[in-house]
SEPA-864675 format. One record per residue: residue number from 0; residue in one letter; x, y, z of N, C-alpha, C, O in turn. Coordinates in Angstrom, 2 decimals, decimal comma, padded with zeros to 5 digits, always signed. Layout:
BEGIN
- NUM|a|X|Y|Z|X|Y|Z|X|Y|Z|X|Y|Z
...
This chain:
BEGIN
- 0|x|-065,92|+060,53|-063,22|-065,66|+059,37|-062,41|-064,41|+058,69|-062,95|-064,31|+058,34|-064,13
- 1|x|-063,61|+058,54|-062,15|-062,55|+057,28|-062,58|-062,66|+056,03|-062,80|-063,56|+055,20|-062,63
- 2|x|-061,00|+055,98|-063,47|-061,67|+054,43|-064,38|-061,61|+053,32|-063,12|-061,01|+053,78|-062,15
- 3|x|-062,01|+052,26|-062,97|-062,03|+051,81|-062,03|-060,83|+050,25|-062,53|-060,78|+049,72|-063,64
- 4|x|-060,26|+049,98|-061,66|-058,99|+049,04|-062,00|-059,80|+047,61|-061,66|-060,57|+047,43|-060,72
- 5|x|-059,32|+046,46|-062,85|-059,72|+044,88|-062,36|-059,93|+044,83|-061,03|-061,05|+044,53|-060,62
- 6|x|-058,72|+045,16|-059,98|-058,77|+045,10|-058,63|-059,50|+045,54|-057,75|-060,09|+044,86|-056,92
- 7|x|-059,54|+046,92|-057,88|-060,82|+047,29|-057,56|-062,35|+046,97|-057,92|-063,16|+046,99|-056,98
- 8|x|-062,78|+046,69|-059,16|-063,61|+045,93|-058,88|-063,92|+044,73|-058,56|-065,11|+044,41|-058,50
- 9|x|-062,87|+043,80|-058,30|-062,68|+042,62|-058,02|-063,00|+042,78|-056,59|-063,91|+042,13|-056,08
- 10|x|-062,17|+043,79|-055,80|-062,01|+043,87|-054,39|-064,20|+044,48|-053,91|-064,78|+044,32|-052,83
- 11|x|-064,59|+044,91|-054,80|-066,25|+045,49|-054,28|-067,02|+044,54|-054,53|-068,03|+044,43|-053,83
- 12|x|-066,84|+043,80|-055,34|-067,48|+042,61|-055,99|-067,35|+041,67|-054,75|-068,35|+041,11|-054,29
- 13|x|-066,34|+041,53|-054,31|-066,13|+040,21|-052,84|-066,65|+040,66|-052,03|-067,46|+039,91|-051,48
- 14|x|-066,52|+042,14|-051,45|-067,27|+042,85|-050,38|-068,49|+042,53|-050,10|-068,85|+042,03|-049,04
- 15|x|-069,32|+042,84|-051,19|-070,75|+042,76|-051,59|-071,39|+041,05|-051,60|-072,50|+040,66|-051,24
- 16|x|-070,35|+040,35|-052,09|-070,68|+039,16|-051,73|-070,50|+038,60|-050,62|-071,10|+037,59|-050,27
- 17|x|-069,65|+039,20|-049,95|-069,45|+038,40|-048,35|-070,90|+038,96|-047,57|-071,66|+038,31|-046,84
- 18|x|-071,00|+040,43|-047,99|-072,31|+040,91|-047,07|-073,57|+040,15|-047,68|-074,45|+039,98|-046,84
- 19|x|-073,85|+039,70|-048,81|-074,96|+038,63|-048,70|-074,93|+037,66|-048,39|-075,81|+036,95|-047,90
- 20|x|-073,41|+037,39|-048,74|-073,12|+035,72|-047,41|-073,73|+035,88|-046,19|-074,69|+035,19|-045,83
- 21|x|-073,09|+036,96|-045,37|-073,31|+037,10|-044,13|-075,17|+037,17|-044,21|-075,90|+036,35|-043,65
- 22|x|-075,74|+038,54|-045,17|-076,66|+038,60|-044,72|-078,21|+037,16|-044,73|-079,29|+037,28|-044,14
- 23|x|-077,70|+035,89|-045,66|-078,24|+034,98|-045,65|-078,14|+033,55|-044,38|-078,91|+032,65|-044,03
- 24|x|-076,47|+034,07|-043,94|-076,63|+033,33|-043,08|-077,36|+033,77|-041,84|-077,86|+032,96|-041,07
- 25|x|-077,44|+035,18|-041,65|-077,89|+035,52|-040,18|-079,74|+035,47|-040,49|-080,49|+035,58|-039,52
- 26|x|-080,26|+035,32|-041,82|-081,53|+034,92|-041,77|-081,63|+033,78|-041,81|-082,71|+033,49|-041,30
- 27|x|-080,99|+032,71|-042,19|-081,16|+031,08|-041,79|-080,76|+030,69|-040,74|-080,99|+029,50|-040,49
- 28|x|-080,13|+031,39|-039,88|-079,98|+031,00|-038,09|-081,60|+031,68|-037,85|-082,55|+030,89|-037,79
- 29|x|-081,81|+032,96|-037,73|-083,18|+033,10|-037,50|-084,01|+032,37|-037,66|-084,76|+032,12|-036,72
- 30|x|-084,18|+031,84|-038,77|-085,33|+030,84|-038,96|-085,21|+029,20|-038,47|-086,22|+028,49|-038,40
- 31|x|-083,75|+028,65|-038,13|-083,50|+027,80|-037,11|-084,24|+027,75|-036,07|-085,06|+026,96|-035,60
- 32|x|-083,65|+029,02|-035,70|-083,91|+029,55|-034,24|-085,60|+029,74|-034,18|-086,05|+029,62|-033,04
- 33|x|-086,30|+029,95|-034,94|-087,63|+029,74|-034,75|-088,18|+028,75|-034,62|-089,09|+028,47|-033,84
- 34|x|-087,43|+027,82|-035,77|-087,88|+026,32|-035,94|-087,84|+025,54|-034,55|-088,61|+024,60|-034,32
- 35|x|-086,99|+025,95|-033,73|-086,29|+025,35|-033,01|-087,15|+025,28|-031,52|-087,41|+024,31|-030,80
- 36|x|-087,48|+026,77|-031,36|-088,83|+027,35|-030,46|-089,67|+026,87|-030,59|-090,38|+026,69|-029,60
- 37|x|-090,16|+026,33|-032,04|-091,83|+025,88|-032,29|-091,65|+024,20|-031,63|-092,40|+023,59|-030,87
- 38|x|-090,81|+023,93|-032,04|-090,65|+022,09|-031,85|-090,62|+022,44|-030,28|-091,64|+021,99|-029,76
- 39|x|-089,91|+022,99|-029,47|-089,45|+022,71|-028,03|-090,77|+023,31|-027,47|-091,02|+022,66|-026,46
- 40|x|-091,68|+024,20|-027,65|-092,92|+024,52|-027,13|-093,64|+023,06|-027,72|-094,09|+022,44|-026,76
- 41|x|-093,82|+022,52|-028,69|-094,89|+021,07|-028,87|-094,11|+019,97|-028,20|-094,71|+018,98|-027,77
- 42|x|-092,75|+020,08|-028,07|-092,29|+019,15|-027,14|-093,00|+019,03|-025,51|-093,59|+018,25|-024,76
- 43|x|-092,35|+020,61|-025,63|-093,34|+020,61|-023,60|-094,33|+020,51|-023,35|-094,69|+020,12|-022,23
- 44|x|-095,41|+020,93|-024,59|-097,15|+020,48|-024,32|-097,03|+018,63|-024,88|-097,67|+017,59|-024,78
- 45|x|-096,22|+018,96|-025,26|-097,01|+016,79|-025,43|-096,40|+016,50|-023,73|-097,39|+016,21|-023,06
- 46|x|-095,40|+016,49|-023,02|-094,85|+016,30|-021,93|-095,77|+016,31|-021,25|-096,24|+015,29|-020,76
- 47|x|-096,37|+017,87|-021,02|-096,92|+018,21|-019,67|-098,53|+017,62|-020,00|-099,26|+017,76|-019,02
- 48|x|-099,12|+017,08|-021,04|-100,36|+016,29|-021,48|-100,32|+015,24|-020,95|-101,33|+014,71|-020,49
- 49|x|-099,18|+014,72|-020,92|-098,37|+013,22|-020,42|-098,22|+013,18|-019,28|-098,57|+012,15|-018,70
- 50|x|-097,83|+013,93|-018,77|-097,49|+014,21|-016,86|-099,56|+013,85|-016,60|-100,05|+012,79|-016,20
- 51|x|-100,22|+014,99|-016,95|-101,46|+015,12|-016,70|-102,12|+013,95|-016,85|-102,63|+013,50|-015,82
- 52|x|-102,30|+013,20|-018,05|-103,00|+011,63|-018,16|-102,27|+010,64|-017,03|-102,81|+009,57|-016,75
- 53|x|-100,99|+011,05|-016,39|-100,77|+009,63|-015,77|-100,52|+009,98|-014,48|-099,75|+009,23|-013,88
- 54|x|-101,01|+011,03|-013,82|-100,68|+011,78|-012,81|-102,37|+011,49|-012,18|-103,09|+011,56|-013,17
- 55|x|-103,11|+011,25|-011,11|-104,75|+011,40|-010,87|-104,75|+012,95|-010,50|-103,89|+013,83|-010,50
- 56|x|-105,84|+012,90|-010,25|-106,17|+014,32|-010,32|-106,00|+014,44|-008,40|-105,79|+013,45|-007,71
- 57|x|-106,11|+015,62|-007,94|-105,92|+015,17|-006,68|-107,38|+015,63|-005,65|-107,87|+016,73|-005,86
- 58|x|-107,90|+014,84|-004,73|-109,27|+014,97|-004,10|-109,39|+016,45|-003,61|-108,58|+017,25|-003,15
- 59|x|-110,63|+016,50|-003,86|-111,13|+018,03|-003,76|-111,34|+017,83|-002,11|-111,77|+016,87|-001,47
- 60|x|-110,77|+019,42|-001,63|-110,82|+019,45|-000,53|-112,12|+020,32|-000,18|-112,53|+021,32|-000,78
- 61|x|-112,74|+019,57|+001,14|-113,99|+020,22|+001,70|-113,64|+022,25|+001,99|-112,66|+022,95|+002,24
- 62|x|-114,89|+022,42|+001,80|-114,31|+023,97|+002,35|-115,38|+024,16|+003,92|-115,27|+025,25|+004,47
- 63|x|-116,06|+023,45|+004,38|-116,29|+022,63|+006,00|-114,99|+022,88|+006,35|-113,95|+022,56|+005,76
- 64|x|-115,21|+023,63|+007,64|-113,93|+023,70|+008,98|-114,44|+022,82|+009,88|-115,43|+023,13|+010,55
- 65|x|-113,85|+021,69|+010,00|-114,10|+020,91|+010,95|-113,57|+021,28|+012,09|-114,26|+020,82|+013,00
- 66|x|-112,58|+021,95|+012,54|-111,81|+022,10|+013,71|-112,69|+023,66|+014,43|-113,63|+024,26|+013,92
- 67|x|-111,94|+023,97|+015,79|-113,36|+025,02|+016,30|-112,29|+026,08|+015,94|-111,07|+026,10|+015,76
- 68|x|-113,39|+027,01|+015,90|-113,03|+028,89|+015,30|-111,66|+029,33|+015,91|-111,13|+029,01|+016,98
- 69|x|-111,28|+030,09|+014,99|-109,83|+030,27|+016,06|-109,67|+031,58|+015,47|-109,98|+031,59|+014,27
- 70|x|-109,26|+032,80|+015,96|-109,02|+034,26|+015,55|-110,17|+034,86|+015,74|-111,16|+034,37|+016,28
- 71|x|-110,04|+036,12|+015,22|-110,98|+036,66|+015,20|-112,17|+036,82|+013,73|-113,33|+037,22|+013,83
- 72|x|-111,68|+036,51|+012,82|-112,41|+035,65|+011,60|-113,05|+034,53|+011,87|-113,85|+034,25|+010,99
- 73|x|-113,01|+033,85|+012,67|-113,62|+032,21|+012,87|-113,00|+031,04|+012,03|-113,42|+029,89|+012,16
């Protein structure tokens, strides 16, 4: 094996560190990005809990046909 020059190992040494740069940042966007999903799903269930408590419910409709038979189903 050859001898390897300051530069050259200087130059593999940065390499190697940029790829754990990179590879730490693209796992802390991931885990943003999860964080981010969990809050906006408990956001929309507290919402739509909220819509529901202040919304009435709406009257149940008869299943009585008041009107006369029409088709051939009735």
């Amino acid at each position: 094996m050859s001898e390897l020059s300051g530069e050259m190992l200087f130059g593999i040494m940065s390499m190697m560190l940029a790829l754990v740069l990179w590879v730490r940042v693209l796992m802390n966007k991931r885990h943003s990005d999860d964080w981010l999903e969990d809050r906006l799903v408990e956001r929309q269930e507290k919402i739509e809990n909220q819509r529901r408590k202040t919304t009435p419910a709406p009257a149940p409709k008869s299943d009585e046909h008041t009107g006369p038979a029409r088709g051939p189903w009735g």
